[in-house]
C-alpha positions in Angstrom: -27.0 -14.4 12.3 -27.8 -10.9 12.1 -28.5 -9.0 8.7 -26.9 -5.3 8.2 -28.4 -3.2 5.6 -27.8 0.6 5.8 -30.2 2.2 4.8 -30.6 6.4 3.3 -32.1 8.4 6.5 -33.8 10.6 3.8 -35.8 7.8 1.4 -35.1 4.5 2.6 -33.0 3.4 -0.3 -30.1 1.5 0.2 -26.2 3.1 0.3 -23.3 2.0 -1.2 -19.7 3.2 -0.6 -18.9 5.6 -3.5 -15.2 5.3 -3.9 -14.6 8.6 -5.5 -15.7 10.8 -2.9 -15.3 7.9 0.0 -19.0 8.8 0.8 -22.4 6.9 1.3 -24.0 7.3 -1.4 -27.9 6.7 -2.2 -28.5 5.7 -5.8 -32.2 6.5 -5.8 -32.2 10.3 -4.5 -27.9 11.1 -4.8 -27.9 12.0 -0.9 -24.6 11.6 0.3 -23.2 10.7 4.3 -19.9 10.2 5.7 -18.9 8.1 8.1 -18.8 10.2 11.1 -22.8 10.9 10.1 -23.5 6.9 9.3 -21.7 6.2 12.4 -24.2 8.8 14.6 -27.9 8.0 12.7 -26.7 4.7 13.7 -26.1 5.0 17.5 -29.2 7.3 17.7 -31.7 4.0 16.4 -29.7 1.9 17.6 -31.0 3.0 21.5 -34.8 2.2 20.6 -34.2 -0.6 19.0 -32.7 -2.3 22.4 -35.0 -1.1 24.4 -38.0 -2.9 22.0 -35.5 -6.0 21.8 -34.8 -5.7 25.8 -38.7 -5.8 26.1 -39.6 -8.6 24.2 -37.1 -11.0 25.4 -38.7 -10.2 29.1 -42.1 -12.1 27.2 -40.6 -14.0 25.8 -41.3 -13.5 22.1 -38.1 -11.8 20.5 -37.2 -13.3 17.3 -34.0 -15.0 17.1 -31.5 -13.2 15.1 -30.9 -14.6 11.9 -32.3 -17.6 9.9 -29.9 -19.5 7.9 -30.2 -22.8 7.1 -26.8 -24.0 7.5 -24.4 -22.9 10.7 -21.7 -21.3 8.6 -19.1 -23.5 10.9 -20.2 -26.6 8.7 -18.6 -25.3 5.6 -21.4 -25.8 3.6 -23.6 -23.1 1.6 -26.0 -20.8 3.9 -29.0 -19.0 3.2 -30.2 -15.6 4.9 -33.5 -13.6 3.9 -33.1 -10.0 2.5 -34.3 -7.3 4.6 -35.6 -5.4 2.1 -37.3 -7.9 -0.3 -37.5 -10.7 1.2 -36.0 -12.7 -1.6 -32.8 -15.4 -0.4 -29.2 -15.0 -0.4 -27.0 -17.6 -0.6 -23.7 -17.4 0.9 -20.7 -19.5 2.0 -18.8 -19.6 5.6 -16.4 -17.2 4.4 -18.4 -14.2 2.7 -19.0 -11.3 5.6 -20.6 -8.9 2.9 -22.5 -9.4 -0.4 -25.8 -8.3 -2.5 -30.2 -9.5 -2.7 -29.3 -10.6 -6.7 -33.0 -9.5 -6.8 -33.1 -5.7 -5.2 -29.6 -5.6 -5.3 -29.5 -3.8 -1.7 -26.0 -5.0 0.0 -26.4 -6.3 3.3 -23.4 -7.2 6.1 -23.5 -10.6 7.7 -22.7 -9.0 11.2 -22.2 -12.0 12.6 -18.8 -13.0 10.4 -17.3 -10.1 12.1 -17.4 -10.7 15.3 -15.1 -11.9 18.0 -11.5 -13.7 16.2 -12.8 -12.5 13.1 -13.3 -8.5 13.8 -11.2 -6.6 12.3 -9.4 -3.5 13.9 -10.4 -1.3 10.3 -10.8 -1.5 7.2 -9.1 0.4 4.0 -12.1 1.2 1.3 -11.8 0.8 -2.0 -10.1 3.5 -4.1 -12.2 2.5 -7.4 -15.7 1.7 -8.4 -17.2 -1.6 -10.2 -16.8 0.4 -13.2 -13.1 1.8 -13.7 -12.5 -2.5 -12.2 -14.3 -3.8 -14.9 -12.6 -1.1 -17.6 -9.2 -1.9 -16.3 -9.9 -5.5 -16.4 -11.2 -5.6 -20.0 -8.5 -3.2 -20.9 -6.1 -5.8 -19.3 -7.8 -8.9 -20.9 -7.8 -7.6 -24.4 -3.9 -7.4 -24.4 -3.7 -11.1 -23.7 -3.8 -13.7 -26.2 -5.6 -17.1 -26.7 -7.9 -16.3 -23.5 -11.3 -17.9 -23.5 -14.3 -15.7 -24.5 -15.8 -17.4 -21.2 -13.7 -15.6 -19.2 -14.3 -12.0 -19.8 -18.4 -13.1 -20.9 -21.1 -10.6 -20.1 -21.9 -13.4 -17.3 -18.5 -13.2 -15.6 -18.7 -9.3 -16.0 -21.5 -9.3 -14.0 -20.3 -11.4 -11.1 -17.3 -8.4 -10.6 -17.3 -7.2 -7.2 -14.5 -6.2 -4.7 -12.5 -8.4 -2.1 -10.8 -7.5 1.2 -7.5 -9.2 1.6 -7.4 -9.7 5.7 -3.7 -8.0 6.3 -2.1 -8.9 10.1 0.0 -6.5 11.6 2.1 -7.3 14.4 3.8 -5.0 17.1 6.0 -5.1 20.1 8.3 -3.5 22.5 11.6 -4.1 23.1 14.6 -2.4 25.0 18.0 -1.7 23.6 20.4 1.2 21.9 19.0 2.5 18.5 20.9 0.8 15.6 20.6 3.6 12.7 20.5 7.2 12.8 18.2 7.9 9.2 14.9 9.9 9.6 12.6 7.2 8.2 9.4 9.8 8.0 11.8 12.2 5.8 13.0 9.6 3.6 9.4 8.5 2.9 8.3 12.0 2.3 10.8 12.5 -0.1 10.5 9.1 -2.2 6.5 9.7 -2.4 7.9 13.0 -3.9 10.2 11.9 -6.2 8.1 8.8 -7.6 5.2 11.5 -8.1 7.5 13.6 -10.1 9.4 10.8 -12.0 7.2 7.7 -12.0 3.8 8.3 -13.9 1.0 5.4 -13.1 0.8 3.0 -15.8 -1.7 0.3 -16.3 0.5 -2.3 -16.7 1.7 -5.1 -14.4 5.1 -4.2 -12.3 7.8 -6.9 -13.1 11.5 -7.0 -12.3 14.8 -9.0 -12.8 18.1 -9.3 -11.0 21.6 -8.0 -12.3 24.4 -7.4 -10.6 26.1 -3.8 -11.4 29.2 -3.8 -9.5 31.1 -6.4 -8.0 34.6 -7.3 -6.1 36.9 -8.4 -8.5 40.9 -9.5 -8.4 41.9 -5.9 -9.8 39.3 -3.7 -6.9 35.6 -2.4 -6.4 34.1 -2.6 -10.0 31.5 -0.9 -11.1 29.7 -1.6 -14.6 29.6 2.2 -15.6 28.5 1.3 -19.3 26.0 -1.0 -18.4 24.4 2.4 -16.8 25.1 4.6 -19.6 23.4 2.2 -22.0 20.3 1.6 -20.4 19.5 5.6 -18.5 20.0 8.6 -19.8 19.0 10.1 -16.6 21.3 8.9 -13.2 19.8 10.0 -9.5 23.2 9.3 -7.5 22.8 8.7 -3.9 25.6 9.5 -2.2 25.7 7.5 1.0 29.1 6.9 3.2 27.3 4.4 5.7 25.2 2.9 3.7 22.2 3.2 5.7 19.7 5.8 4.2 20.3 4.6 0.3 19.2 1.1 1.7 15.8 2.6 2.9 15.8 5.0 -0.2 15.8 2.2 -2.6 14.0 -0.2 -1.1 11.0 2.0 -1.0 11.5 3.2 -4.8 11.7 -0.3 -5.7 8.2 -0.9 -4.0 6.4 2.7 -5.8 8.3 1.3 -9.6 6.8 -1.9 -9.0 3.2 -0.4 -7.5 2.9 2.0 -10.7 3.3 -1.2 -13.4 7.2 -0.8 -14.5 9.8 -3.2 -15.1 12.2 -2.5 -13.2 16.1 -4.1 -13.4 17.2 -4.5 -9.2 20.9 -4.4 -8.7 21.4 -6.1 -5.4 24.9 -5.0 -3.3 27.6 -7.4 -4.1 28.6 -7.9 -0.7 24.9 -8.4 0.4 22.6 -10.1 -2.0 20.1 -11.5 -0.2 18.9 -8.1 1.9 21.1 -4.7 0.0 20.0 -3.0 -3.4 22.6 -0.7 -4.2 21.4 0.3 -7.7 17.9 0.5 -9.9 17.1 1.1 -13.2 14.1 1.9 -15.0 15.0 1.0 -18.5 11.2 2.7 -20.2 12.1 5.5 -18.6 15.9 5.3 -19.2 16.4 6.6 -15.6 18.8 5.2 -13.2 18.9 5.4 -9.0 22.5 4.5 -8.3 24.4 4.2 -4.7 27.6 6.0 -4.7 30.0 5.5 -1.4 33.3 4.9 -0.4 32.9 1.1 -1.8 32.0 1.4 -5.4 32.6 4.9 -5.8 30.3 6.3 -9.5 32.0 8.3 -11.8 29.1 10.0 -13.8 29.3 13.8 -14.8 26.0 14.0 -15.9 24.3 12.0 -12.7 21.7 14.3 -10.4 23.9 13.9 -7.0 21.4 13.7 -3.5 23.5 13.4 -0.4 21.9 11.1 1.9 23.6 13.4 5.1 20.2 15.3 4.4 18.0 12.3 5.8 20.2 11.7 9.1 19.9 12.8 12.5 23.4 14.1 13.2 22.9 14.7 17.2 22.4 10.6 17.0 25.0 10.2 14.5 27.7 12.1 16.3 27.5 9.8 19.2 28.7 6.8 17.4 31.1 8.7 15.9 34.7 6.6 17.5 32.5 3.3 16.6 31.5 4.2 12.8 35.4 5.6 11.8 36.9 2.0 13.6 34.1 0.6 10.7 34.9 2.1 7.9 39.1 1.0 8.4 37.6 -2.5 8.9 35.8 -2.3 6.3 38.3 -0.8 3.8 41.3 -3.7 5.3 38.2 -6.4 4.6 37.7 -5.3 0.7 41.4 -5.1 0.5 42.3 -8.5 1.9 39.4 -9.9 -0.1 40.5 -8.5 -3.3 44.5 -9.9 -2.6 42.7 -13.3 -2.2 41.0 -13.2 -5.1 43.9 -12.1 -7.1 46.2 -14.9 -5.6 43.1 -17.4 -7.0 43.5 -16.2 -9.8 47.1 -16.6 -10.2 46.7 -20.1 -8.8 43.9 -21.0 -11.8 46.1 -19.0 -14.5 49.1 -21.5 -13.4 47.0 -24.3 -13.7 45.9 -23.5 -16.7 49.1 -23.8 -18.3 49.3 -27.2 -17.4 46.1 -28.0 -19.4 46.3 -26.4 -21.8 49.3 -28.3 -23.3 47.5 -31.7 -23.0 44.4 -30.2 -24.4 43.6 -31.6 -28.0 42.0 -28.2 -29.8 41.6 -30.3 -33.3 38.6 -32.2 -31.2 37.7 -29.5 -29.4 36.8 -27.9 -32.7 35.3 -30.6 -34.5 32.5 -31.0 -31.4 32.1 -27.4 -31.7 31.2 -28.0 -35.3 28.9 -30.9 -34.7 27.2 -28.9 -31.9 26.8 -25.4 -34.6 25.4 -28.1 -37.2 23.1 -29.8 -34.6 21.8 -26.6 -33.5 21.4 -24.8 -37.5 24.1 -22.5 -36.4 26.9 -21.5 -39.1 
């Protein structure tokens, strides 16, 4: 298997990517490349290098490429020679790039990726070994009972970065288009909006699931002091379909949770498992509530955004007959769902009356005592 090590055009020192300017950097004379100009010194000795390697194969003396000990297939630990000291690395199967512990020159096992294994790009890092390792001790020193082993100078030094392979999938299919939202416009504007609203923290995201309106016997509820006791701030989304405050939220959800808040996710009553109609941001004491036809939100104070702004209304207007026969399907559903539940409820109140008379509340109180004295409560 073939060694990579890129070296600086100008003194031979090795590069490393510098995150901050997303450059080749050399650390012994502070040249810097980019990629475009890595990519050309490349293809430029690249050509005499095949001819020499073309040459000797023909007699039959080329050097085979690569000289580990173990076929990285086997699973077991391989070792490759640095090109620049000569000293050994020691790798396993699954390690593509790493560092000579003696020169410290980084080196690419070219053969790793290759073929299956190749990946279409790759995303470079955004930070360096040094904000990691400051971030990570900055992390570390908030947690308790955490082994000195753990964050030792020793550990410190063995810090270095890890691509996560990502697989994307794609594919064409044929059919009418189910949703007329601008998904480019809504992105545009939550990127915005998080900028403007949602400062980075260095804290972990976290989140928990409440429900904020629901369908009761009496209507459409929704939990307007729950809101007003938690936010000071309301961004009302004011969506009749449905459709663009879905997208809206979903991808605020994703940027609270990506800048380190805790964040309380109201799902839609009607669709737990796949609908957040409502957010809120309690360290901020900001709020990003849905506001339709369905749970209508009565708050003077709330910072209204109508969601007509993100829709493409030449699309729209052609479904038109299909969305208004919706909406009165809709409206007869909730309606017939809410007489159903109110006619349960009269059932369980009748019921209730019958139980209530055989019910001895003398016991009932005297196990509600034992349980307060069992538990030290009084």
């Amino acid at each position: 298997m073939a060694l990579m090590s890129y070296k600086c055009p100008n003194c031979g020192g090795g590069l490393v990517f510098d995150p901050d300017s997303q450059k080749f950097q050399c650390e012994y004379c502070l040249s810097e490349f980019t990629e475009e100009e890595m990519k050309r010194m490349e293809e430029a000795s690249a050509s005499p290098a095949e001819e020499e390697k073309a040459v000797l194969e023909e007699e039959g003396t080329a050097p085979q490429e690569g000289d580990s000990s173990q076929s990285p297939e086997t699973g077991e630990a391989a070792v490759y020679t640095c090109p620049s000291c000569g000293a050994q690395i020691v790798t396993d199967a699954t390690t593509a790039a790493s560092f000579c512990y003696y020169c410290h020159n980084p080196v690419v096992f070219s053969g790793r990726l290759s073929g299956d294994h190749m990946p279409d790009f790759v995303i470079p890092f955004a930070i360096d070994k040094k904000e990691a390792t400051s971030r990570f001790l900055s992390w570390i020193g908030k947690k308790k009972f955490v082994p000195g082993d753990f964050f030792s100078r020793d550990q410190i030094e063995k810090l270095s970065g890890i691509y996560f392979p990502y697989l994307i999938y794609s594919c064409q299919v044929d059919g009418a288009e189910a949703c007329s939202a601008n998904f480019e416009k809504v992105r545009r504007y939550v990127k915005r909006l998080c900028i403007r609203l949602l400062p980075r923290t260095e804290e972990m995201g976290s989140e928990e699931l409440r429900l904020l309106s629901a369908i009761t016997p009496k209507g459409e509820v929704f939990y307007q002091g729950t809101v007003q006791a938690l936010a000071d701030k309301c961004i009302l989304f004011r969506d009749d379909y449905g459709a663009v405050s879905r997208l809206l939220l979903e991808l605020i959800r994703a940027e609270a949770l990506a800048r380190g808040y805790h964040i309380i996710t109201c799902p839609c009553a009607m669709h737990p498992e796949d609908k957040i109609d409502h957010i809120i941001i309690p360290s901020l004491r900001l709020a990003f509530l849905t506001d339709n036809r369905w749970h209508p939100v009565r708050l003077s104070a709330a910072q209204t955004v109508r969601c007509s702004r993100f829709v493409d209304r030449e699309n729209l207007s052609a479904c038109r007959a299909r969305l208004r026969f919706n909406e009165r399907a809709a409206a007869e559903l909730l309606e017939q769902a809410c007489a159903l539940m109110a006619q349960a409820k009269s059932c369980h109140d009748e019921l209730e009356t019958y139980y209530r008379t055989a019910v001895d509340f003398a016991q009932v109180d005297a196990a509600a005592a034992q349980c307060m004295e069992l538990f030290g409560v009084g």
